[in-house]
C-alpha positions as CSV (number, residue, x, y, z in Angstrom):
1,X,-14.7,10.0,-20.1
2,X,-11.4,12.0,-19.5
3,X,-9.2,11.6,-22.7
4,X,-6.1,12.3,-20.6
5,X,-4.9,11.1,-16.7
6,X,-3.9,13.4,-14.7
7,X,-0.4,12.3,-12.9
8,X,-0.2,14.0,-9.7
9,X,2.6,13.5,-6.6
10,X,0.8,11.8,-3.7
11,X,3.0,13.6,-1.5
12,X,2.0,17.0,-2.2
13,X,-1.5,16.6,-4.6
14,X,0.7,18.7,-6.8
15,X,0.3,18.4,-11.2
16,X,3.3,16.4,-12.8
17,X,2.0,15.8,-15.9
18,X,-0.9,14.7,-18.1
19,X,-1.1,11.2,-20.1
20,X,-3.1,11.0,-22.9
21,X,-5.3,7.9,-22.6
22,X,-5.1,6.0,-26.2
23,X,-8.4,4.9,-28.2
24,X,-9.9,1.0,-28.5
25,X,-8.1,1.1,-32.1
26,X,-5.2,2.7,-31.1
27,X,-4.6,-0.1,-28.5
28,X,-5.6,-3.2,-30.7
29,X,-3.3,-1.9,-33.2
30,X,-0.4,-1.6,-30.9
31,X,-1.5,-5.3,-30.0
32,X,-1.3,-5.8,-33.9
33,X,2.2,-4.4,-34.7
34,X,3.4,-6.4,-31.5
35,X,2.3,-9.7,-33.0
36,X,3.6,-9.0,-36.2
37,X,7.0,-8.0,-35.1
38,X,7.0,-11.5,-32.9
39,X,7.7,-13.1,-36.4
40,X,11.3,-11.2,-36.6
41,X,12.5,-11.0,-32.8
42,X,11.5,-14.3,-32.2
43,X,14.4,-15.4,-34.7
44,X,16.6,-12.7,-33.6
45,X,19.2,-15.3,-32.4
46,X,19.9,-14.9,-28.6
47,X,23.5,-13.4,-28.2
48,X,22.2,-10.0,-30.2
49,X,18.8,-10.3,-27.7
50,X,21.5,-10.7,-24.7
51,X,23.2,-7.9,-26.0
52,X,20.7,-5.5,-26.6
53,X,19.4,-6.6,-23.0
54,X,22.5,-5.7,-21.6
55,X,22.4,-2.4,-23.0
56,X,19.1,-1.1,-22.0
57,X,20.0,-2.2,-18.5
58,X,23.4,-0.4,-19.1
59,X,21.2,2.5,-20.3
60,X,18.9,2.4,-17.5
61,X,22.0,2.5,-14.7
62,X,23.6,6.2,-16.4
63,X,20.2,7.3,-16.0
64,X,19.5,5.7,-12.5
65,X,18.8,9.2,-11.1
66,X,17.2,10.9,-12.9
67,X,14.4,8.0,-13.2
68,X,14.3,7.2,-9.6
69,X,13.2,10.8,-9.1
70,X,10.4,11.0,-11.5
71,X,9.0,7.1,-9.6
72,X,9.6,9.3,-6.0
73,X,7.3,12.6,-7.7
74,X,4.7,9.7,-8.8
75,X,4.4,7.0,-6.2
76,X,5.4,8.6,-3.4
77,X,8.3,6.4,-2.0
78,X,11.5,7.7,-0.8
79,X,14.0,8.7,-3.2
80,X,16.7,5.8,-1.5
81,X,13.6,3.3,-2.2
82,X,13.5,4.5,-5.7
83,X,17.0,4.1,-6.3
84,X,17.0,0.0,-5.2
85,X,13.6,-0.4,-7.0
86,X,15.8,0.9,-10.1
87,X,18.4,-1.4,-9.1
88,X,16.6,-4.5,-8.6
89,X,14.7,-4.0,-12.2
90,X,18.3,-3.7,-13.9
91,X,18.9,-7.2,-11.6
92,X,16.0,-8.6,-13.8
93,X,17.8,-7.4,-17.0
94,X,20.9,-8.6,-16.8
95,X,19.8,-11.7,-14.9
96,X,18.0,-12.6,-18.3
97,X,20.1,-11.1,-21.1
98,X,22.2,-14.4,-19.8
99,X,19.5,-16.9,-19.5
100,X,18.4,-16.1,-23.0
101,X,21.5,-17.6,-24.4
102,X,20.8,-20.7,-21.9
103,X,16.6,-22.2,-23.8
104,X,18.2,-25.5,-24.3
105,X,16.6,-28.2,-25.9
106,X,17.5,-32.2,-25.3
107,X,17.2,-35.4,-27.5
108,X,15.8,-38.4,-25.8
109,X,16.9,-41.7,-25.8
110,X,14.9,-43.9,-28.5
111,X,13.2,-46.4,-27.7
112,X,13.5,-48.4,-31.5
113,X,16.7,-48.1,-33.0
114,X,14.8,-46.5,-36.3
115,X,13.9,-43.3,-34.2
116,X,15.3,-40.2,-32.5
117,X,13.8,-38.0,-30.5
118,X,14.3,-34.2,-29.5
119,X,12.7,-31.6,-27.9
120,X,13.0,-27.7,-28.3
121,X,12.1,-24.8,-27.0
122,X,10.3,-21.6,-28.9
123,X,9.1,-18.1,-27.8
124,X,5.2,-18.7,-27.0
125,X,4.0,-15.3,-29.2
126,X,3.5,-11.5,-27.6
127,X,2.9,-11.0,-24.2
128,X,0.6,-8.5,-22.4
129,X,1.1,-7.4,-19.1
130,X,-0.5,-5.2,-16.8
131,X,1.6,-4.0,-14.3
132,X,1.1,-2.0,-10.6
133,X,1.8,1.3,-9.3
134,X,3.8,0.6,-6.3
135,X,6.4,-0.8,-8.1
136,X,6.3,0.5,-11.3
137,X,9.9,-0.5,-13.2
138,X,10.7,-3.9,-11.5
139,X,6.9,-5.7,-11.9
140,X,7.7,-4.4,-16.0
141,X,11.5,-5.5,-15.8
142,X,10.3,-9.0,-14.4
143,X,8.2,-9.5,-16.9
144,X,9.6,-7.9,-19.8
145,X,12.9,-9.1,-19.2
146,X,12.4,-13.0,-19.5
147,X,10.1,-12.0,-22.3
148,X,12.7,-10.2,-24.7
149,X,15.2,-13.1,-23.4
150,X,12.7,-16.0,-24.6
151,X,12.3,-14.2,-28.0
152,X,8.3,-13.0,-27.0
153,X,7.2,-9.8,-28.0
154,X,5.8,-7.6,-25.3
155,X,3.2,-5.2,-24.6
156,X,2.8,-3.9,-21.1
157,X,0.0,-1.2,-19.7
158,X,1.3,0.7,-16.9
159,X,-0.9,1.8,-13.7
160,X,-2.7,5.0,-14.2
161,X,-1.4,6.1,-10.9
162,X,2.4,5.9,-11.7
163,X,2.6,5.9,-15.3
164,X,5.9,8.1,-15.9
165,X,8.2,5.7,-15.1
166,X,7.2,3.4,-16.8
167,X,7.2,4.6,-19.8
168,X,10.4,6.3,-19.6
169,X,11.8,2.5,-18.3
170,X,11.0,1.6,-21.8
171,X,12.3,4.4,-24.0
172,X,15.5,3.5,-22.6
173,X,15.1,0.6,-24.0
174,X,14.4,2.1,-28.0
175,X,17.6,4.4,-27.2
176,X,19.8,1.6,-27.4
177,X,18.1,-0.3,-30.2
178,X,15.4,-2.5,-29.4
179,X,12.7,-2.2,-32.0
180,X,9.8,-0.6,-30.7
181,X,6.6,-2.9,-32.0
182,X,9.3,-5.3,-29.9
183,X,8.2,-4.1,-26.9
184,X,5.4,-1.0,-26.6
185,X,3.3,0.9,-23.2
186,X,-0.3,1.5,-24.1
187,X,-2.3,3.9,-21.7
188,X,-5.6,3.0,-21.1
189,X,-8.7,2.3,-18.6
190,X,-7.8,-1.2,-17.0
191,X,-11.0,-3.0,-17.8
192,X,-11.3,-1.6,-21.6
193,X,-6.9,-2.9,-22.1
194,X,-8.0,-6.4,-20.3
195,X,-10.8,-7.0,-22.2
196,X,-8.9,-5.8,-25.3
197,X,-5.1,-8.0,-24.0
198,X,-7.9,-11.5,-23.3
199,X,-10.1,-11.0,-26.2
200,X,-7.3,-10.6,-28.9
201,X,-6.1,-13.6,-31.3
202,X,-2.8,-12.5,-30.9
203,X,-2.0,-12.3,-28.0
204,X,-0.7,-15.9,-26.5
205,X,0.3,-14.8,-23.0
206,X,-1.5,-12.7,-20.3
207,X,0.5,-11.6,-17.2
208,X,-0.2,-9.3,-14.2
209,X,0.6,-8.7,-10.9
210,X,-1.9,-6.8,-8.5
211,X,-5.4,-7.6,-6.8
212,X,-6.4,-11.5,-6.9
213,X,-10.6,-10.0,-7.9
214,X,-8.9,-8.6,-11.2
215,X,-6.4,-12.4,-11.6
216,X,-9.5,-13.9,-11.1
217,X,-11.2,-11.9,-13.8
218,X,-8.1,-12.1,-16.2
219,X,-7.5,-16.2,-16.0
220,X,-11.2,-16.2,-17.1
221,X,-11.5,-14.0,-19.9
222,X,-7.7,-15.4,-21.0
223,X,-9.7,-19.2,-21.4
224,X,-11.9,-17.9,-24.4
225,X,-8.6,-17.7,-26.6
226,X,-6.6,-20.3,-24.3
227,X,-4.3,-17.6,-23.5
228,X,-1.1,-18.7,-21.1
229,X,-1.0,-16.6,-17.9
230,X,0.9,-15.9,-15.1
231,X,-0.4,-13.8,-11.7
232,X,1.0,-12.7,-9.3
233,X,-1.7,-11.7,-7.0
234,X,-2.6,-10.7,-3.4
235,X,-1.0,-11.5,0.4
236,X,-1.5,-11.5,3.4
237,X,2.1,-12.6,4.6
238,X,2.5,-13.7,8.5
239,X,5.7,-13.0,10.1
240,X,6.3,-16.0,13.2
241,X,8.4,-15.0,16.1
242,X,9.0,-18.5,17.7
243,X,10.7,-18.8,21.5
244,X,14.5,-19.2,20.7
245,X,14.6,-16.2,17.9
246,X,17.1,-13.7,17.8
247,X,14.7,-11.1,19.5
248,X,17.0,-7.5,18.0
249,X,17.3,-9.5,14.2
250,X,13.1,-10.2,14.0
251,X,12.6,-6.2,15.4
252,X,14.6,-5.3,12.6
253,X,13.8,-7.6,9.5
254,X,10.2,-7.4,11.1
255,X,10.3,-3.4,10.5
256,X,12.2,-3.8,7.2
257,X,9.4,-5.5,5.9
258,X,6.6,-4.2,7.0
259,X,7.3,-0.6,6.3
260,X,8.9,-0.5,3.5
261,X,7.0,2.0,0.2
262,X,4.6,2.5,3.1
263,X,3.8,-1.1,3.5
264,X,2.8,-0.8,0.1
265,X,3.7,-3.9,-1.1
266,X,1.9,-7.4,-1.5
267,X,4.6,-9.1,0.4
268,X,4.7,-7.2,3.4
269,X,4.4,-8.3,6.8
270,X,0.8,-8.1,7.7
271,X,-0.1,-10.0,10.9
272,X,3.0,-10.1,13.3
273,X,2.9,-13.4,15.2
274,X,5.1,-13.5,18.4
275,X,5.8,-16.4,20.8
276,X,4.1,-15.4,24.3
277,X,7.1,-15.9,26.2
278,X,9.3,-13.0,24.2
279,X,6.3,-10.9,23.4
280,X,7.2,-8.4,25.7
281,X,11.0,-8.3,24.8
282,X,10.1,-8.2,20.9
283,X,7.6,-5.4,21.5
284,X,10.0,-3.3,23.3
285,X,12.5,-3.1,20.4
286,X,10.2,-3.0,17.5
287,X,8.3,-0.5,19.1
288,X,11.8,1.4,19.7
289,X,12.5,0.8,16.1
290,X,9.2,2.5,14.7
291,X,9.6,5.5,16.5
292,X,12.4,6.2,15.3
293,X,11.0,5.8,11.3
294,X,10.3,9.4,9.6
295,X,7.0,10.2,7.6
296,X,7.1,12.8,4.9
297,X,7.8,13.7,1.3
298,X,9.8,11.1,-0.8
299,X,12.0,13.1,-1.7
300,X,13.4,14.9,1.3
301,X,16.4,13.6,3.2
302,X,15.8,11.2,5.7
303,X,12.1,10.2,4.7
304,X,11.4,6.4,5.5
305,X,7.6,6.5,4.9
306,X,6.0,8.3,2.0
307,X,2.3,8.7,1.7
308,X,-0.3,6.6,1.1
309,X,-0.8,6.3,-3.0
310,X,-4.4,7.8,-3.1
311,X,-7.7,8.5,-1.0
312,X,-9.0,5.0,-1.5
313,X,-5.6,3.0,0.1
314,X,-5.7,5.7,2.8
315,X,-9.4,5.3,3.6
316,X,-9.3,1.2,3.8
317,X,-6.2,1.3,6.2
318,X,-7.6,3.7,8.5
319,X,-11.3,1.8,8.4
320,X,-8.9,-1.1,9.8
321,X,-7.4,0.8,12.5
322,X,-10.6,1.6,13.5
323,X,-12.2,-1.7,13.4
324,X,-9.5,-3.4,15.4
325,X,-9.1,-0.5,18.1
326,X,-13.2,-0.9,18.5
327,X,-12.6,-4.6,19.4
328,X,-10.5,-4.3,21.8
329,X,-7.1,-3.7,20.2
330,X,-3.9,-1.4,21.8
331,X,-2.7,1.3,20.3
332,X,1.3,1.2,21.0
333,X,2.5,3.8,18.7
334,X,0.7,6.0,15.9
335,X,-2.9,6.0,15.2
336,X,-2.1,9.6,13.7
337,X,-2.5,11.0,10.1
338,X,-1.8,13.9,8.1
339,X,-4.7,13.9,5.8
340,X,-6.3,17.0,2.7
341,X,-8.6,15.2,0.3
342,X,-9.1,18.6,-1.0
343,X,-5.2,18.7,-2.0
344,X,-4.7,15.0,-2.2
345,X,-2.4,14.0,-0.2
346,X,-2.9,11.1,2.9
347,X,-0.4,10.1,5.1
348,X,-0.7,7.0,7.8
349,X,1.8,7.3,10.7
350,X,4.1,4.2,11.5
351,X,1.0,2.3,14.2
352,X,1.5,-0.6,16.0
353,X,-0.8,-2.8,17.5
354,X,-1.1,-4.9,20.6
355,X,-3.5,-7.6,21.2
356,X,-5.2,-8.3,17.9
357,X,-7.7,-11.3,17.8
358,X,-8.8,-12.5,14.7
359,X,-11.9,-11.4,14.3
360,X,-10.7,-8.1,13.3
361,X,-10.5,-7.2,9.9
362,X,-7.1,-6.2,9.9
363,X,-6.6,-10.2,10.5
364,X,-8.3,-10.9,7.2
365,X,-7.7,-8.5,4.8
366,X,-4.6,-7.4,3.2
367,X,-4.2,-3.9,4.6
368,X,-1.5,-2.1,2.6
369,X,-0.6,0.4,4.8
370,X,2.1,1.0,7.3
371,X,0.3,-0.8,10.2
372,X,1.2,-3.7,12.3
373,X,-0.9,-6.0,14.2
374,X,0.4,-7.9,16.8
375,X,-1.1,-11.4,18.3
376,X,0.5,-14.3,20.2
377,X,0.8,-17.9,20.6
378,X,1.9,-20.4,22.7
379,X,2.6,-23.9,20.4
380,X,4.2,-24.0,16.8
381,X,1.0,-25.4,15.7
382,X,-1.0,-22.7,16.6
383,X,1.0,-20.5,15.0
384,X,1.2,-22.6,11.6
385,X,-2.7,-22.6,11.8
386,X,-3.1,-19.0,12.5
387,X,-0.7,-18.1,9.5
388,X,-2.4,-20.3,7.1
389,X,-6.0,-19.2,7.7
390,X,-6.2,-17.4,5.0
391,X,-6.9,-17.9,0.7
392,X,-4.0,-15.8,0.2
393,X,-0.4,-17.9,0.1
394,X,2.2,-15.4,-1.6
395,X,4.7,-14.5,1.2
396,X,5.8,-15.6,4.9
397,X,8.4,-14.9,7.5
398,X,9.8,-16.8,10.4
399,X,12.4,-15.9,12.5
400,X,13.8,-19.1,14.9
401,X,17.7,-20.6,15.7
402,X,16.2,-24.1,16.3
403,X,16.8,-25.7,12.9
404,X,13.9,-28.6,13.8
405,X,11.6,-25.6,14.3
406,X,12.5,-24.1,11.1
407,X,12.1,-26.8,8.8
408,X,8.8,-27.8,10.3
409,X,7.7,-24.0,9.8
410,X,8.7,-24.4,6.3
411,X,7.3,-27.9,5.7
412,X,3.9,-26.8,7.2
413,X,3.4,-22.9,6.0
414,X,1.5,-22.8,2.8
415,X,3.4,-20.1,1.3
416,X,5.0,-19.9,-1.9
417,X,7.8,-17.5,-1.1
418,X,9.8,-18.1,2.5
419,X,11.9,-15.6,4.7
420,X,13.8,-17.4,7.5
421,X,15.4,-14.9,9.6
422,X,15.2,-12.8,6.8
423,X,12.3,-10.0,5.8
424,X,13.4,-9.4,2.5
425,X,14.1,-12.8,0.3
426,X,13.1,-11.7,-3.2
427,X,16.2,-11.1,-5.7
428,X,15.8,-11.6,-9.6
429,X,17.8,-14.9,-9.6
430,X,14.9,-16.4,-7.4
431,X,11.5,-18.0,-8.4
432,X,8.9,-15.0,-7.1
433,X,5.0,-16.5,-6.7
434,X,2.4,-17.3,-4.2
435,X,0.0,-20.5,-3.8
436,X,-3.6,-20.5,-3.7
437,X,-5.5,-17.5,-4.7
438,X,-1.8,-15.3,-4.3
439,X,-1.4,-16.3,-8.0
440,X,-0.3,-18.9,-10.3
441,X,3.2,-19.4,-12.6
442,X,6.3,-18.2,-10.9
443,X,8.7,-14.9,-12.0
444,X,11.9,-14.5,-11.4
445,X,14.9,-17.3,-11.5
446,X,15.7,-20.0,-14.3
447,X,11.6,-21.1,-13.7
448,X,10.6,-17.1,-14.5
449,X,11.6,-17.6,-18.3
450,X,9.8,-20.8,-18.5
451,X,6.2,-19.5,-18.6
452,X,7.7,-17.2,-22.2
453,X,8.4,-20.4,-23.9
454,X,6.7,-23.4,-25.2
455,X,7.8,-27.2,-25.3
456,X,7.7,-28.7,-29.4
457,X,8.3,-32.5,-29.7
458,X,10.1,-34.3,-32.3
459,X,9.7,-38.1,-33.5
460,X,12.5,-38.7,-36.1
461,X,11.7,-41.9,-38.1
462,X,13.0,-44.4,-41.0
463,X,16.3,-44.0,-39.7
């Protein structure tokens, strides 16, 4: 096995740099010297944790740049998605640096006059998280963040794919003080780091966002030592179009989500669901709106779609094109690539598609990849039952002005995270988590800290 990974730019197949990949014993003991340095942090008192939070995200905002170009050379994305992603992981920063001074406790009226009764609240231990390539400083800030905050100690291993920024996320963080067995990267095969983050004694908390085959694997191997965990975990998000939207607000938000990093993200639109009666209307501008959308290097001016991360995203995303054009699906724009496996690079044009039935794979499968499938319906319920036919339940979208409409949609879609006339709800101030097999545990929010901290009862007697 290699003893280094090879970072390349998926835009161009072109060397960035080189990674070396860090032994079994390397890893444990950075698992080790995280544990041990739980025992001071964790009484660090929480204004100097808030403060040294703020600084990091102070650190990370002069450097905003200059970071968001190294995530563009290694994921792909445009430079102006970059720049937000780097944004919305300060968001988590400072969102928490606050909430760290707000782990309140409460005593509890007694129910014999000899008694008194109180609860607090402690950091559960370090925390090990695996993190994705497509977003590669915000899934770290959202967990790191109410981590630090809670007084956990953190240990994070970064997708091989995008590793860069990740790691220089976190050096900000030892330029401005924190200690670094406080919180630490490790660079390792994914299997080998989650057998070694589940099968270690000290680690107390497991938490990972990407595929729900590897959560499912994680939340089993984390039961031998009874480890906490939160996932965040596959979609497959629908996006309604009900009779009385606001047809030019649903092209947009409908486009905003669905193509954004390439459609590279687990809350994406991915199976467009459009009243019968303003199907025609609604295809007519989004269509419009997708022609308009530029493919090409990240970090060229006026990019809105970057390429496809690697050969095995680009090869499942065209296998569904395929698929659903075979059964009978129409091809409304795209269909077109800009493929070298011998350089590395895939691009998938913008491609829309009409008629989709759901026996197509596209239907079933979470396709990340800028491609949108278009069906229709006639009655809210069929909609409702279309959109929940699936295991996954992370994201949705709906787009209607009849308030009775909306809140049935939202009483009835089994989603943990809504949109109403709006494609893009997450912030760091909001609880961020799916339902059934899209995960468990929410991030983000006052509930986001909650999963970093553990409940300890008191019974005061002889009083």
């Amino acid at each position: 096995m290699a003893n280094t990974i090879q970072v390349k730019n998926p835009a161009t197949g072109e060397f960035i740099d080189e990674v070396n990949i860090q032994t079994d014993a390397e890893i444990k003991k950075a698992v080790q010297r995280g544990h041990e340095a739980f025992q001071k942090w964790s009484k660090t008192n929480a204004h100097e944790r808030s403060r040294l939070m703020r600084a990091w995200s102070d650190k990370v905002k002069e450097n905003k740049e200059e970071l968001a170009k190294l995530m563009t050379l290694e994921n792909g994305k445009p430079l102006n998605e970059s720049r937000g992603e780097i944004d919305y992981s300060t968001d988590y920063l400072d969102w928490y640096a606050e909430e760290a001074k707000r782990i309140y406790g409460r005593t509890i009226p007694s129910h014999t006059d000899s008694k008194r009764l109180i609860v607090t609240r402690e950091p559960i231990g370090l925390v090990a998280a695996i993190t994705p390539w497509n977003f590669p400083t915000a899934m770290m800030a959202r967990k790191a963040a109410p981590a630090l905050a809670a007084g956990c100690t953190f240990i994070v291993k970064p997708a091989p794919e995008t590793p860069l920024s990740g790691m220089k996320f976190i050096d900000y963080a030892y330029e401005v003080g924190i200690p670094r067995d406080v919180i630490q990267y490790v660079i390792g095969e994914g299997s080998v780091v989650g057998e070694i983050f589940t099968g270690s004694e000290f680690v107390r908390k497991i938490t990972f966002t990407g595929s729900t085959a590897v959560g499912k694997l994680l939340i089993k191997n984390s039961s031998n030592n009874i480890q906490h965990a939160t996932m965040e975990l596959g979609g497959h998000a629908p996006l309604i179009i009900a009779e009385d939207a606001d047809i030019e607000l649903a092209a947009q938000q409908a486009i905003a989500t669905k193509f954004r990093n390439a459609g590279q993200t687990c809350v994406c639109a991915n199976r467009i669901i459009v009243h019968e009666k303003v199907m025609e209307p609604f295809i007519e501008k989004f269509v419009a709106g997708v022609k308009k959308l530029t493919v090409g290097n990240g970090l060229e001016e006026g990019t809105d779609i970057g390429p496809i991360i690697n050969e095995k995203g680009y090869t499942k995303i065209v296998k569904q094109i395929e698929d659903a054009i075979g059964k009978g699906a129409e091809v409304l724009v795209g269909n077109q690539v800009n493929a070298n496996p011998e350089k590395g690079y895939f691009f998938v044009y913008p491609t829309v598609l009409k008629n989709v039935k759901t026996d197509m794979t596209i239907m079933h499968e979470e396709t990340f990849g800028p491609v949108a499938p278009i069906t229709s319906f006639k009655k809210i319920e069929e909609a409702v039952e279309l959109a929940n036919g699936t295991p996954y339940g992370l994201a949705a979208y709906f787009f209607t002005n009849d308030y009775r409409t909306g809140v049935y949609l939202h009483e009835h879609l089994k989603f943990g995270i809504i949109g109403w006339n709006d494609g893009g709800p997450s912030a760091a101030h909001v609880p961020f988590g799916g339902m059934k097999e899209s995960g468990l545990g929410r991030e983000g929010g006052i509930e986001g800290i909650e999963p970093y901290l553990e409940t300890k009862y008191m019974s005061i007697g002889g009083l």
